[in-house]
C-alpha positions in Angstrom: -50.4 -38.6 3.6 -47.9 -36.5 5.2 -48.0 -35.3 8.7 -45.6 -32.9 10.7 -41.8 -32.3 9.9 -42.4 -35.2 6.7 -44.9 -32.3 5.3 -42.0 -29.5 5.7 -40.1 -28.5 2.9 -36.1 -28.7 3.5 -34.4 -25.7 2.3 -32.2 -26.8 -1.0 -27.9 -26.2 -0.8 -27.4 -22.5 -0.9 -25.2 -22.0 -3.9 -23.4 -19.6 -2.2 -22.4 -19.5 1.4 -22.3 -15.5 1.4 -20.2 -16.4 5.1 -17.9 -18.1 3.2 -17.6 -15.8 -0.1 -14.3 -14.5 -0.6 -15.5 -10.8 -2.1 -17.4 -10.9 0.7 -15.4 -11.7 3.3 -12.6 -9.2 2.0 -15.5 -6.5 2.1 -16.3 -7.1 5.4 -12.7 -7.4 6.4 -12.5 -4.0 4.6 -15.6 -2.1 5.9 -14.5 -2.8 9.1 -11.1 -2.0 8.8 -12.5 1.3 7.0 -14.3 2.1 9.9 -11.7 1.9 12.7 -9.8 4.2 10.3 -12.7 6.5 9.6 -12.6 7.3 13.0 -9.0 9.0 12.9 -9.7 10.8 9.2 -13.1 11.4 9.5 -13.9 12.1 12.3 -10.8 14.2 13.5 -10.0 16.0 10.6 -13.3 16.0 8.5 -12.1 13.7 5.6 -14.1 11.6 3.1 -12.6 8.2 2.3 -11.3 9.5 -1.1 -10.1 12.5 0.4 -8.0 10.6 2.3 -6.8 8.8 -0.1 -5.9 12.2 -2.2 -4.1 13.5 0.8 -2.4 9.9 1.6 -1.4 9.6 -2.2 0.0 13.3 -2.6 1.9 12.9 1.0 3.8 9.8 -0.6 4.4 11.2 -3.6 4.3 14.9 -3.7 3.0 15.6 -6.7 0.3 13.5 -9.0 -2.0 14.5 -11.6 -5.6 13.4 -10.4 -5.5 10.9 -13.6 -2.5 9.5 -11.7 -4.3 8.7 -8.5 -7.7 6.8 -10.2 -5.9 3.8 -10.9 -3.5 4.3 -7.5 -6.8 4.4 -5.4 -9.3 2.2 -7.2 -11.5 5.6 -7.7 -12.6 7.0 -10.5 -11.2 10.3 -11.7 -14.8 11.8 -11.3 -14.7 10.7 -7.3 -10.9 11.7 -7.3 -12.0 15.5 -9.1 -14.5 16.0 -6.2 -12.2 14.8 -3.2 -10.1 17.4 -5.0 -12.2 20.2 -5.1 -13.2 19.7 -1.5 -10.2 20.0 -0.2 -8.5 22.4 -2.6 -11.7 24.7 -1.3 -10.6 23.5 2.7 -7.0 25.0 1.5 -5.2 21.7 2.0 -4.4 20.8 -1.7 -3.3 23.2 -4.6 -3.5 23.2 -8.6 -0.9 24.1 -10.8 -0.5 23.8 -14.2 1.3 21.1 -16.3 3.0 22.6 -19.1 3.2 19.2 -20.7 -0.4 18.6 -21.0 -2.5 21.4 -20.6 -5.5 18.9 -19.9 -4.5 18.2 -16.3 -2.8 19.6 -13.4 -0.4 18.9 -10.7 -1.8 18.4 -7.5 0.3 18.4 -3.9 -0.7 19.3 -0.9 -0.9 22.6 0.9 1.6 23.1 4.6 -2.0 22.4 6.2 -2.6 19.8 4.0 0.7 17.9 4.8 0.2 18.8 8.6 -3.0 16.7 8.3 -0.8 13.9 6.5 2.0 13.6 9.0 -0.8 13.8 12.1 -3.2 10.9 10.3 -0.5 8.9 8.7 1.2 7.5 12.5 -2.4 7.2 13.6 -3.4 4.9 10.3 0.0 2.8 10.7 -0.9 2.5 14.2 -4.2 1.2 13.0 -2.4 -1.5 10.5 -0.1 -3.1 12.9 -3.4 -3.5 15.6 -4.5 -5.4 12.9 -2.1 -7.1 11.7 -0.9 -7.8 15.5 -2.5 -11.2 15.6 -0.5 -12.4 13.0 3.0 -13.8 13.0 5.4 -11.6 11.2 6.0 -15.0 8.4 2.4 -14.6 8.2 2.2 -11.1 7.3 4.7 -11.7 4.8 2.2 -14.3 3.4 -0.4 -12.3 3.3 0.8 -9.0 1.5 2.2 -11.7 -1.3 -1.3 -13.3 -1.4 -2.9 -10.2 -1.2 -0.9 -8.7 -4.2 -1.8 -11.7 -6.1 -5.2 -12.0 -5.3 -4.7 -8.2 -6.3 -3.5 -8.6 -9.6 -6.2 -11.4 -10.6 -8.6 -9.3 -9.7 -7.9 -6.7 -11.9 -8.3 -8.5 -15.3 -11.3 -9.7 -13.8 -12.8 -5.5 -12.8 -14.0 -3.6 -15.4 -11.7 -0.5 -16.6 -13.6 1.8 -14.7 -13.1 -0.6 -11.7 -15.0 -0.9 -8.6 -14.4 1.9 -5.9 -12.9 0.4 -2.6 -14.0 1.1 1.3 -10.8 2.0 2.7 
């Protein structure tokens, strides 16, 4: 017969170590990450997370089709056509026509809208090198290759429609 601790039940290996998960751990790394910049886009200048990736992506490049910034952004055109419409109706993004495919548009951003850009854009580099302060500048190197790998692996792993990212 068994008395005491004999009686208790030990808890069997955990599979999965969700504190040791790599998704995981790049989520939290991400959230977190996505939060110290929310505080500059979001919370100064009223922008979603895809918003300000629209405005990020059409500062860099001027003009993009929103078809052009799904796969740029890990969003979905759906999530990219409302960050759109939001700010096209805020006045900080603006439509024209492409007259080689009368499907789609060209998007770019509005003087306000690349006000915004050139404000947040310092802010959110100044955000990244916080970061990335704690690392030495060989290990920074390291990790953008690793990243870009892990990157790439990662998408023949995702489905087309891919997963939408935090930051």
């Amino acid at each position: 017969m068994a008395t005491g601790s004999a009686a208790k039940k030990q808890a069997p290996e955990p599979l999965v170590v969700l504190e040791q998960f790599l998704p995981y751990r790049i989520n939290v790394l991400a959230g977190l990450t996505s939060s110290a910049l929310a505080q500059i886009y979001a919370d100064r200048y009223g922008l979603s997370i895809p918003a300000w990736r629209v405005i990020v992506t059409l500062g860099q490049y001027e003009n993009r089709t929103a078809r052009d910034m799904a796969p740029d952004g890990v969003m979905h055109k759906s999530t990219v056509s409302r960050a759109v419409a939001a700010l096209e109706k805020r006045g900080l993004v603006v439509r024209r026509p492409n007259l080689d495919d009368r499907r789609e548009e060209w998007l770019a951003l509005t003087p306000e809208g690349r006000a915004i850009y050139e404000a947040v854009a310092p802010e959110a580099l100044a955000v990244e090198e916080r970061l990335l302060s704690v690392l030495t500048p060989q290990e920074q190197a390291t990790l953008a290759a690793l990243i870009d790998r892990l990157t790439r692996q990662a998408r023949l792993l995702a489905p087309q429609d891919g997963v939408e990212a935090q930051t």
